[in-house]
C-alpha angles and dihedrals in degrees: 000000000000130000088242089061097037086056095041089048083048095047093046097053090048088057086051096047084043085055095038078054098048102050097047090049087047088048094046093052100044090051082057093053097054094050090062091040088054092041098054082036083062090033087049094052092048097055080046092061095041097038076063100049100050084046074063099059096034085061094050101045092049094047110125096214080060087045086051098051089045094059098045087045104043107016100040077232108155126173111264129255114245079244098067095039109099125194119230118204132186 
């Protein structure tokens, strides 16, 4: 064999181990990157659940059925009779 070969067949195994390299760092890195992306998938459908339920109890405690009560309740408030409501004109 000549030296040219021998360099060509050892160049061209460096280029195969460099490859070799580069896939399983790619790999590695790309495993990585779907983890996160699973795990802020999970996070994102979590905030999902709990953004509806407090849609939920946002929509309770501002009821007005449950205002009403409150202020009959709490406050002695009633709705007033069409004999104490008075009309104001300009």
């Amino acid at each position: 064999m000549s030296d040219f070969s021998v360099v060509k067949i050892g160049l061209l195994w460096l280029a195969v181990v460099a490859s070799a390299l580069a896939v399983t760092h790619y790999s590695h890195t790309y495993r990585q990157t779907y983890g996160q992306l699973t795990a802020m998938q999970r996070e994102a459908n979590q905030l999902q659940v709990e953004y509806g339920r407090y849609l939920l109890e946002q929509s309770a405690v501002g009821s007005l059925q449950r205002v009403e009560g409150m202020a009959a309740d709490e406050l002695n408030m009633r709705t007033p009779k069409a004999s104490e409501i008075i009309m104001v004109r300009q």
